[in-house]
C-alpha positions in Angstrom: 42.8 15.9 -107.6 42.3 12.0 -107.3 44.7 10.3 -104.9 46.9 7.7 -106.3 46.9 4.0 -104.9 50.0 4.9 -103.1 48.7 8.1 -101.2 45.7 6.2 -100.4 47.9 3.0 -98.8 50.1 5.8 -97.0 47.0 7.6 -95.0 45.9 4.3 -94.2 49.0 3.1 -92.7 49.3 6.7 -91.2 45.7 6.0 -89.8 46.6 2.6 -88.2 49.6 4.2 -86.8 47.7 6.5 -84.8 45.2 4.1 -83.8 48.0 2.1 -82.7 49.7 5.1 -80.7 46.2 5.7 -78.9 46.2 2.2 -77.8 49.1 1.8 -77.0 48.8 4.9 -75.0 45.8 4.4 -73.4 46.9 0.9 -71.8 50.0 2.6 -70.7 48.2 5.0 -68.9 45.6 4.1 -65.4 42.7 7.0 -65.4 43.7 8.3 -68.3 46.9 9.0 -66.1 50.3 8.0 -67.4 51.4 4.9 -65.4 54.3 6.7 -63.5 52.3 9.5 -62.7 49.7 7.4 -60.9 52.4 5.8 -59.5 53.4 9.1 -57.5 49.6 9.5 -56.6 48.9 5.9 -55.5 52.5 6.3 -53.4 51.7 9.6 -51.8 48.0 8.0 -50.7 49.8 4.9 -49.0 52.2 6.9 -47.4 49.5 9.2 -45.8 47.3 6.2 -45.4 49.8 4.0 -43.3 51.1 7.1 -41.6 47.9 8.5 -39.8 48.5 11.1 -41.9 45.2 10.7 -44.2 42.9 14.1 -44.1 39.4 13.0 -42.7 36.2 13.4 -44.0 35.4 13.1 -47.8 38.9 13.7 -48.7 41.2 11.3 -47.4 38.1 8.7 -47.7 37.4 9.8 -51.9 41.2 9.6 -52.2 41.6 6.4 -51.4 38.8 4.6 -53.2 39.7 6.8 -56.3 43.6 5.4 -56.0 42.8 1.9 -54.9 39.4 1.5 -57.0 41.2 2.5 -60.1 44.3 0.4 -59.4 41.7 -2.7 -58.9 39.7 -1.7 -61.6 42.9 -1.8 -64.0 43.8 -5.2 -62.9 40.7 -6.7 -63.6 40.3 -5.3 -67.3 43.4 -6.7 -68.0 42.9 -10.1 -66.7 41.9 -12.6 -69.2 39.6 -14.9 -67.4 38.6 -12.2 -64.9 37.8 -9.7 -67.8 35.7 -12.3 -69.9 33.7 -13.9 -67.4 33.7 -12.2 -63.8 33.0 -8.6 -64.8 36.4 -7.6 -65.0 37.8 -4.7 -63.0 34.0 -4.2 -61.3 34.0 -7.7 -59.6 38.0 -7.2 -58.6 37.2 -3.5 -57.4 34.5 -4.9 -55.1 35.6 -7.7 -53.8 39.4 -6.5 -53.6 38.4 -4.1 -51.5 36.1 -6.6 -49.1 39.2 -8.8 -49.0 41.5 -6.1 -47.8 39.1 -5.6 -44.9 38.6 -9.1 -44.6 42.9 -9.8 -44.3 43.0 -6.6 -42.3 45.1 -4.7 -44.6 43.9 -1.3 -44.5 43.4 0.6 -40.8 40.4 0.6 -39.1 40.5 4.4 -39.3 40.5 4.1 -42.6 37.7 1.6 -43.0 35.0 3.1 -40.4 36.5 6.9 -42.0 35.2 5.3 -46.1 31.9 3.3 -44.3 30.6 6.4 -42.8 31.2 8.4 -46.2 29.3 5.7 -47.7 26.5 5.1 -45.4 26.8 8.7 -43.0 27.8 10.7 -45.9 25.8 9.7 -48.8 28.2 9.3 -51.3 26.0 6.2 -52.7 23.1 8.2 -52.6 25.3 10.7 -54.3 26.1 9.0 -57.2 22.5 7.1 -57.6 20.8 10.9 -57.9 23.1 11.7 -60.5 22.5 8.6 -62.8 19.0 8.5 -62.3 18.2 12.0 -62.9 20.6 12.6 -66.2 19.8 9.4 -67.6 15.7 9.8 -67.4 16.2 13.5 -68.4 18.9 12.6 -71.1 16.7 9.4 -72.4 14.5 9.3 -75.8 11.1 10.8 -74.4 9.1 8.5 -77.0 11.2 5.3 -75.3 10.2 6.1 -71.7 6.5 6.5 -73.1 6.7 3.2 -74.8 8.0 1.7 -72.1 5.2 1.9 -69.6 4.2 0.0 -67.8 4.6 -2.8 -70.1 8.4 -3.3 -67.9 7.0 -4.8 -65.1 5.7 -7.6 -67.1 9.4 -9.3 -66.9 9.8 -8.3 -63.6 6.7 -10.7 -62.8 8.5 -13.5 -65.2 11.9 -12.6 -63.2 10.4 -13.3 -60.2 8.5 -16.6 -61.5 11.2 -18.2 -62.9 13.5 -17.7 -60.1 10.6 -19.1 -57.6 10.2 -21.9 -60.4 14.0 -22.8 -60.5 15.1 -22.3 -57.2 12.8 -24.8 -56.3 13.6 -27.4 -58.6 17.4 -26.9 -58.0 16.2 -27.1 -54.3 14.4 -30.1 -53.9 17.6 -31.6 -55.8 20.2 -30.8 -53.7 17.9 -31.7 -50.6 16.3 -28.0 -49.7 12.7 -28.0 -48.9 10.1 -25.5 -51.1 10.2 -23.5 -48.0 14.0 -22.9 -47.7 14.8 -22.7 -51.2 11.5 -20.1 -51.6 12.0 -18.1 -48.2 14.8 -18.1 -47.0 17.0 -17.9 -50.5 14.5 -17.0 -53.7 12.8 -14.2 -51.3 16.0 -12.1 -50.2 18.0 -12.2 -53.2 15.0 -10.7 -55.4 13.9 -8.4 -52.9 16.0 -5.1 -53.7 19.2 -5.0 -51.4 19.6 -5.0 -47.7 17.8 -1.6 -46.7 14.7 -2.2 -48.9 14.9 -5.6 -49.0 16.2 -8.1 -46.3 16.2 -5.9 -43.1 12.3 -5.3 -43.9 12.0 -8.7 -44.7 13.0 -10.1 -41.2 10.4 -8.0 -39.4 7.8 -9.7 -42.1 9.3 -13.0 -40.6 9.8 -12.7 -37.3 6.3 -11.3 -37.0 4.5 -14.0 -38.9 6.4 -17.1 -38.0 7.9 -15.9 -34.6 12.1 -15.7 -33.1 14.0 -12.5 -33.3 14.5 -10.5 -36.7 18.3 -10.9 -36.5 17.7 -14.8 -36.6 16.6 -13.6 -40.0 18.9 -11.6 -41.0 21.8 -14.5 -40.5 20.0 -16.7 -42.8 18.5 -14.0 -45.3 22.1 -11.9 -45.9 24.3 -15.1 -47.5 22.3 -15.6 -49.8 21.7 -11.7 -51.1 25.6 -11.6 -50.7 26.0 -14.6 -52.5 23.0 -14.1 -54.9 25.0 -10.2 -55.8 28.0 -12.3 -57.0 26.3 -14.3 -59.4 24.5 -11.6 -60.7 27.3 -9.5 -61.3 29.3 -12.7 -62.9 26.0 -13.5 -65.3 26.1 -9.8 -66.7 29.7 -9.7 -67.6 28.2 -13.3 -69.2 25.1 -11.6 -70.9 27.6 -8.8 -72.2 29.4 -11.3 -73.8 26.5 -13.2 -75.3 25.5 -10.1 -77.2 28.4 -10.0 -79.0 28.7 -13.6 -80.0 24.5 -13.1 -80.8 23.8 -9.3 -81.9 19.8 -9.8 -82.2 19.5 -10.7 -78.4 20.7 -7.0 -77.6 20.2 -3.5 -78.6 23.7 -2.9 -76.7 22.1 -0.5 -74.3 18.6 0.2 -75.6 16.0 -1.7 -74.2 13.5 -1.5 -76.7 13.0 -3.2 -80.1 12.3 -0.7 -83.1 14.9 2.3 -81.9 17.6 3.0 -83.4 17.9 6.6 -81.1 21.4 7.9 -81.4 22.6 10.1 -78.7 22.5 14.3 -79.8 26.4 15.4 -79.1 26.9 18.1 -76.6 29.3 20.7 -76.2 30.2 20.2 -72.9 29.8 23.1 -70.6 31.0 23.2 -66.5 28.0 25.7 -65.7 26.0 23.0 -67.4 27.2 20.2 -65.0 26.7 22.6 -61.8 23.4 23.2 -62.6 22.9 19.4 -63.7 24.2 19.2 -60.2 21.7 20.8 -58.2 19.0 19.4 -60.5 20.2 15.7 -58.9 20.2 16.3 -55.5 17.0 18.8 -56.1 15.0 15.8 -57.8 16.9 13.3 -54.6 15.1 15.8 -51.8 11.8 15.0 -53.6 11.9 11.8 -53.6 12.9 11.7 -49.5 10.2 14.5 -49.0 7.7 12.3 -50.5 9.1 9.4 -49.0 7.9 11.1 -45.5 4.0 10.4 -46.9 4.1 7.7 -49.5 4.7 4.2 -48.4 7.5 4.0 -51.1 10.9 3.9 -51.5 12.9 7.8 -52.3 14.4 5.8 -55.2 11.2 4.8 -56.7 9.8 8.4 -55.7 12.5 10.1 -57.5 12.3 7.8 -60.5 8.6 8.7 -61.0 8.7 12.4 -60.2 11.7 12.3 -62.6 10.1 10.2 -65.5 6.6 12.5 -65.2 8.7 15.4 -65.6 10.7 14.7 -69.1 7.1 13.0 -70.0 5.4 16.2 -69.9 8.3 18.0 -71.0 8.4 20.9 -68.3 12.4 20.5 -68.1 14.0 23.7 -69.3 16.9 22.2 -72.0 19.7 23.5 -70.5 18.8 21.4 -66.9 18.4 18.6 -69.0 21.8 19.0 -71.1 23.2 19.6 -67.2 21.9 16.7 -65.8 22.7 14.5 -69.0 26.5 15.9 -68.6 26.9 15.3 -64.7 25.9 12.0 -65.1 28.5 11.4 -66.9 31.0 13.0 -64.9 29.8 10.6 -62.4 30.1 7.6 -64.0 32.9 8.2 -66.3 35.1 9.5 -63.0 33.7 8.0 -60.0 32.4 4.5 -60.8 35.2 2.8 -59.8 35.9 4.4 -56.7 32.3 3.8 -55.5 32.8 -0.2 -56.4 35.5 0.0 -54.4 33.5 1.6 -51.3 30.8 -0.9 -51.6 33.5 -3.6 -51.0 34.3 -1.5 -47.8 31.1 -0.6 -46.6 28.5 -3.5 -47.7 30.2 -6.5 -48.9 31.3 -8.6 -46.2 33.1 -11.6 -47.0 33.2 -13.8 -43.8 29.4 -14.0 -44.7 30.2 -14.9 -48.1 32.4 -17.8 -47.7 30.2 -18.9 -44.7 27.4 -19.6 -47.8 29.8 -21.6 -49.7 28.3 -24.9 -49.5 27.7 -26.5 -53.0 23.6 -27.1 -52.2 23.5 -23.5 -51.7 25.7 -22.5 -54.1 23.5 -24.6 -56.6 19.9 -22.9 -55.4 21.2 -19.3 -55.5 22.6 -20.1 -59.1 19.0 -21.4 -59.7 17.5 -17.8 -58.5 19.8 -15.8 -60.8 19.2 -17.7 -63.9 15.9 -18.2 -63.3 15.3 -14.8 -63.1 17.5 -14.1 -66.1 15.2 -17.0 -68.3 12.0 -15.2 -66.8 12.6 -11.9 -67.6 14.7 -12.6 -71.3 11.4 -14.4 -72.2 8.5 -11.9 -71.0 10.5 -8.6 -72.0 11.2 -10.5 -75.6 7.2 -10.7 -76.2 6.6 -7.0 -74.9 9.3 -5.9 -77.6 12.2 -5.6 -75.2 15.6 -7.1 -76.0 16.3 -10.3 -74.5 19.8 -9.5 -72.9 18.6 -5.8 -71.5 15.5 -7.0 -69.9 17.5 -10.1 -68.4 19.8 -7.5 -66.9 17.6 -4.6 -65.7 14.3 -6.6 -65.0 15.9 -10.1 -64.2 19.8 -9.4 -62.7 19.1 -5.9 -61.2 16.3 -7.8 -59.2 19.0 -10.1 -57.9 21.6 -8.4 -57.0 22.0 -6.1 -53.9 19.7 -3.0 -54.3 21.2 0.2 -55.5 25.1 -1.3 -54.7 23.9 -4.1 -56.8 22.4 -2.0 -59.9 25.9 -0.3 -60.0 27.7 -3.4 -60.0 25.6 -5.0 -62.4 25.8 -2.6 -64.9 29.2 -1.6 -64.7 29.9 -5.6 -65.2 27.6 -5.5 -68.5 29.2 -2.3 -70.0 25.4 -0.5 -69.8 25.4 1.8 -66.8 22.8 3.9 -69.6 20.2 1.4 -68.2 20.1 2.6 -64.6 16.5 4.3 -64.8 15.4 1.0 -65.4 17.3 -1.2 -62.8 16.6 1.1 -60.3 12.6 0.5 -61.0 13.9 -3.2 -60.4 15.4 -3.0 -57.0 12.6 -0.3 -55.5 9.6 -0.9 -56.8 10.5 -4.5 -57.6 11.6 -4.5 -54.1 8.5 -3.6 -52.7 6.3 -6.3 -54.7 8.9 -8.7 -53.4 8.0 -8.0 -49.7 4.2 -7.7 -50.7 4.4 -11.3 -51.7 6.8 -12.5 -48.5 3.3 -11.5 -46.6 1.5 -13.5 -48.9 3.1 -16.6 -49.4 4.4 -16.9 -45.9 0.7 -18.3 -44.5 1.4 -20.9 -47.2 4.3 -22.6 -45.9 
């Protein structure tokens, strides 16, 4: 029987009601936890963190980054100018954290207890394996096929405009070629600290002499510096594709796909064994890593991609590995912002950089790489704001922190295959051509 006008108006209203409800719900609630209830949480995690009385280990240091990430995290998505422009509760979470070291507010038990889950413990690692593995496995095979090798084309234009604008921005503000190229372009695009500066400083000190820490002090502010930009410009990019909908494919990275996700059932055996799949496919890449001059990352990101490519997977490891990715990132992303504040993100080097010349010059890296790889990945069929992200800001920013960061700032943590290619093997072409240019200047 036909509804009348009036029915019709009444399940709408009813609909909007319960919309409204939901929302209203939803920013009552931190973690999908009702306020006061998080409350009792974040109180009994102060209490045992100012007490002594915080379990060691994983525990106490998970508890705390969960609590205090999530708090951070809420903040910053619900603070107007911080939300639209800095990357919202990603940026806050980070650099919240850093700043509570920084002012000495949490106890050094606490810090060195979260820096050696981190570092010691892996928990980075950890998380990477998870998102790499489900999201290659999970991904469109025809996608990954298509994208080839055809990606590292805006990594090259990344790295060219960022050269190109650095330098001009440079010579402005009174840098010479071989600062601005060197000693700022070089570290920020070269794929984190571990990968990237810490190698880089041996390629210095033993082609243009002094010791590599001499290095190190110039080469970190501006990959510390270089990271906050980039994690500012995504939340920016993110917000340019939806003033601009044709510059983005709102997660997808290639033009001509309009691949929707298959809906699981989600299953807890499934995520164990997507689980073991992660840290199975992680041991590879460090086993590898023992014979082939590569990064594990890039290792695992290869032996991964080869897999779903020839299609050896059995489904239910790939619906496991799709799944605990997920887990991870729905559940722990925050938390792990917040232990990169902790662990890599030191703020006294930071504000050390903060003079307006090279301020200026590392802007001129970021958006150079941005206008570099936008422009290449647009004429190999790539959307312009997903190949400025993964080929051109996840070359930027700090390495595998960095990709995290980045992503979680631009709402596409789906794209982590891809900026992980970015900071490893990107990484590695970076300190191929430190060697090169080097002799030049």
């Amino acid at each position: 029987m036909p509804q009348t006008a009036r029915e019709l108006e009444y399940e709408r209203q009813t609909d909007a009601q319960v919309t409204e409800m939901h929302n209203e719900k939803k920013r009552l609630s931190i973690f999908e936890i009702p306020i006061l209830w998080f409350g009792v949480f974040a109180a009994i995690t102060i209490l045992s963190l100012y007490t002594g009385s915080l379990p060691g280990g994983m525990i106490g240091s998970l508890l705390v980054m969960m609590v205090f990430g999530e708090l951070l995290g809420f903040v910053g998505d619900r603070t107007p100018i911080v939300r639209t422009f800095l990357g919202g509760g990603a940026i806050i979470a980070i650099f919240g954290a850093a700043f509570m070291v920084y002012a000495g507010w949490l106890p050094e038990a606490s810090v060195t207890s979260m820096t050696e889950f981190m570092k010691d413990g892996g928990f980075l690692n950890f998380y990477i394996a998870a998102l790499i593995t489900g999201s290659i496995l999970g991904m469109n095979k025809k996608i990954l096929v298509k994208v080839g090798l055809r990606y590292f084309l805006p990594i090259f234009g990344a790295v060219i405009g960022a050269m190109a604008i650095a330098g001009l921005l440079g010579a402005l503000v009174g840098f010479s070629i071989r600062d601005a190229v060197l000693v700022i372009t070089m570290p920020i695009m070269g794929g984190g600290m571990g990968a990237g500066a810490v190698p880089m400083s041996q390629i210095y000190s033993e082609m243009m002499g002094n010791d590599p820490g001499y290095y190190i002090s110039m080469l970190v502010p501006a990959l510390a510096l270089g990271n906050v930009f980039a994690i500012v410009l995504a939340s920016m990019l993110n917000l340019l594709g939806k003033k601009v909908p044709s510059l983005t494919g709102n997660g997808q990275l290639i033009q001509g796909f309009n691949y929707k996700e298959e809906k699981q059932t989600y299953d807890i055996q499934k995520m164990g064994i997507g689980l073991l799949a992660a840290i199975t496919f992680f041991a590879i890449g460090n086993l590898l890593g023992d014979l082939i001059p590569l990064h594990p990352y890039a290792l695992m990101i290869i032996i991964v991609a080869i897999a779903k490519i020839a299609d050896i997977i059995p489904k239910n490891v790939i619906d496991g590995a799709s799944q605990w990715y997920k887990f991870v990132a729905n559940n722990w992303t925050l938390a792990l912002l917040f232990g990169i504040g902790i662990a890599y993100t030191d703020l006294n080097t930071v504000i050390e950089a903060l003079t307006l010349q090279y301020i200026l010059t590392v802007f001129g890296v970021v958006l150079g790489a941005i206008i570099g790889a936008g422009l290449l990945g647009k004429l190999v069929g790539f959307y312009p704001i997903e190949a400025a992200i993964t080929a051109g800001l996840c070359m930027a920013n700090m390495g595998g922190t960095g990709d995290v960061a980045v992503l979680s700032a631009s709402r596409r943590m789906e794209l982590m295959p891809f900026a992980q290619i970015s900071s490893r093997l990107g990484g590695a072409l970076i300190l191929l051509l430190a060697g090169l240019i080097i002799p030049l200047f």
